[in-house]
C-alpha positions, 0 to 999 in steps of 0.5 A, spaced: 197 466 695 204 466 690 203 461 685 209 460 682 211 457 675 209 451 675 203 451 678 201 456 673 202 451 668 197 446 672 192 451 672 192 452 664 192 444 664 187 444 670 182 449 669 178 447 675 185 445 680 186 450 686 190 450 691 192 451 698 200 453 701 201 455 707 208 456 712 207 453 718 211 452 724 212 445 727 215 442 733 222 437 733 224 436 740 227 442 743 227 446 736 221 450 732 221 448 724 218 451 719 214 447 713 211 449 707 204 445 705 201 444 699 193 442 699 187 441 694 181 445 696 176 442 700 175 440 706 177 433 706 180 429 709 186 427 704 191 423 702 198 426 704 205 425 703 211 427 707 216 432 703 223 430 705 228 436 701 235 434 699 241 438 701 241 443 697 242 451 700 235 452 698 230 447 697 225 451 695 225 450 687 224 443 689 218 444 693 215 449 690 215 445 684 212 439 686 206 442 691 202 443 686 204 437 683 201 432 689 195 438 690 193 437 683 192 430 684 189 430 691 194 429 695 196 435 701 204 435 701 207 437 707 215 439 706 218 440 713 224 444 713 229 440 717 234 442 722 239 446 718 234 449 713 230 453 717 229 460 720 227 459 727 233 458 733 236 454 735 238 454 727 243 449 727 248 449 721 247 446 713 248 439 713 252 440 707 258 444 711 258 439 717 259 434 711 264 438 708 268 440 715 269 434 717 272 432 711 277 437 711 280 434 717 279 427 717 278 425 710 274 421 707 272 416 712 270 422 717 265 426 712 261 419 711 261 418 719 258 425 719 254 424 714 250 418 718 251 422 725 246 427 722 241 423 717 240 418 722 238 421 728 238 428 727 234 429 720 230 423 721 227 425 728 225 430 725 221 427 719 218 423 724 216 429 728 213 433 722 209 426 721 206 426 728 204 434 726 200 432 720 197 426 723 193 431 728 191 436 721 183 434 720 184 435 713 189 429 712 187 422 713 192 419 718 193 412 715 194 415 708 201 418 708 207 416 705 213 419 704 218 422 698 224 424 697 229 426 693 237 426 694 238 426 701 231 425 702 231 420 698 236 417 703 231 420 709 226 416 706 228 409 706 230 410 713 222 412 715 220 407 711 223 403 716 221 407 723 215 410 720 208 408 719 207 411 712 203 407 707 208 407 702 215 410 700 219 413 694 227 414 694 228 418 689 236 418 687 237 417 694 245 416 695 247 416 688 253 422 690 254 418 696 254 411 694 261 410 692 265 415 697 260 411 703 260 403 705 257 405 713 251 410 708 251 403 703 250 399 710 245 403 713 241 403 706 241 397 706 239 395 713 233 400 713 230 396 707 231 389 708 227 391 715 222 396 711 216 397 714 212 400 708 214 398 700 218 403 696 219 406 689 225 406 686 226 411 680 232 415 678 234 418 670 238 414 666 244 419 667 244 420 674 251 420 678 250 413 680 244 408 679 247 402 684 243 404 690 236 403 686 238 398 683 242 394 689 237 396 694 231 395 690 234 387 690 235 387 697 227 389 698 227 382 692 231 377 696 227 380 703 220 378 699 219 385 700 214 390 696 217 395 691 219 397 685 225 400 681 224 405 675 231 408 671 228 413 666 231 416 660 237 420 661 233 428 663 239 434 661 245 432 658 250 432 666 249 428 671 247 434 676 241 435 671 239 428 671 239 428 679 234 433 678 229 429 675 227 427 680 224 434 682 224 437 675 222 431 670 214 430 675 211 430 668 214 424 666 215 419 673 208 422 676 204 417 673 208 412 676 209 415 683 201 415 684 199 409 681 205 405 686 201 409 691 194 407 688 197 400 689 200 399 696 195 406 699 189 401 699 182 404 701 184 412 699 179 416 703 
């Protein structure tokens, strides 16, 4: 097994911490989709979470990061590449360039109704799929998966929030380069909590692209009596784009954070 910067970092802060990481493949209606997991040592079984990655070119710092993060604290984390992301036929195209195509020849308005088209039905069935895959995994407590997920992923979150039957959630700056540019994205956010299933945790940096969604959505879930929570950090960098990275690259800081949201709502952990 490769271990990567991060993870060599735990190691010397946890001497007695080893981990699993394994490729796996899983089935999302007619495609095949590569996932990474990440798994403390041991039989089990253990809590989980589903990684939902943003829309980067290459999501792998993110996930590579974060594995060990989860494993260190005796979480499996499984991160599904989505349609798009993966290697194996039929690919699909990047999402990015889907939003970007529609954009150029319909604007604005075009680009936002791209966007929805894919996260909702096409990128969500595939989250939910790769939920299916790891409640049938004997080292994962079936009624103790959450789910992360951080920029569109974020956004792919609170929309499992609604579908899916996760102990708890966490959107991390979800929607916060959309949020303006995208009343239907502003919509959906919202339907989607106001009916959520499952309570969320809201966190973003101080100097991310825009706080409006954790913090309009988290008074949502309020005004709906529904559990949540909402943390805007200090400022992580010195841009934007480094403060959206907080929420993959600044674990040090929020995870204490994240895990005792998940001690709070993921009652009764194995």
């Amino acid at each position: 097994m490769t271990r990567t910067i991060p993870a060599l970092i735990l190691l010397l802060m946890f001497p007695s911490f080893s981990f699993t990481k394994q490729v796996v493949t899983f089935p999302s209606g007619s495609l095949r989709l590569h996932g990474i997991v990440f798994r403390p040592e041991g039989k089990g079984p253990f809590p989980a979470v589903v990684y939902n990655h943003g829309s980067y070119k290459d999501p792998t710092e993110a996930i590579e990061i974060l594995g060990p993060v989860f494993a260190s604290r005796g979480w499996v984390l499984f991160a599904p590449y989505r349609r798009g992301r993966d290697s194996v036929p039929p690919r699909g195209r990047f999402i990015g360039d889907e939003i970007a195509a529609a954009r150029k020849t319909g604007g604005l308005p075009a680009a936002s109704t791209k966007m929805i088209q894919l996260l909702r039905p096409d990128h969500l069935n595939d989250q939910l799929a790769a939920l299916a895959w790891l409640k049938t995994q004997d080292f994962v407590a079936p009624d103790w998966i959450a789910v992360v997920g951080n920029s569109f992923g974020g956004i792919e979150s609170v929309l499992a929030a609604e579908r899916g039957s996760y102990c708890a959630a966490v959107d991390a700056s979800g929607g916060a380069e959309s949020w303006t540019l995208s009343p239907e994205l502003q919509d959906l956010m919202t339907h989607a909590v106001r009916n959520s299933r499952a309570p969320i945790f809201f966190f973003q940096a101080a100097n991310d692209y825009d706080l409006s969604p954790s913090r309009e959505l988290s008074a949502v879930m309020k005004d709906a009596r529904k559990a949540y929570e909402v943390k805007i950090y200090p400022a992580y960098g010195a841009s934007a784009e480094q403060g959206h990275s907080f929420a993959y690259r600044g674990s040090a800081v929020w995870a204490d954070g994240v895990f005792g949201f998940f001690e709070k709502h993921c009652k009764a952990l194995p």
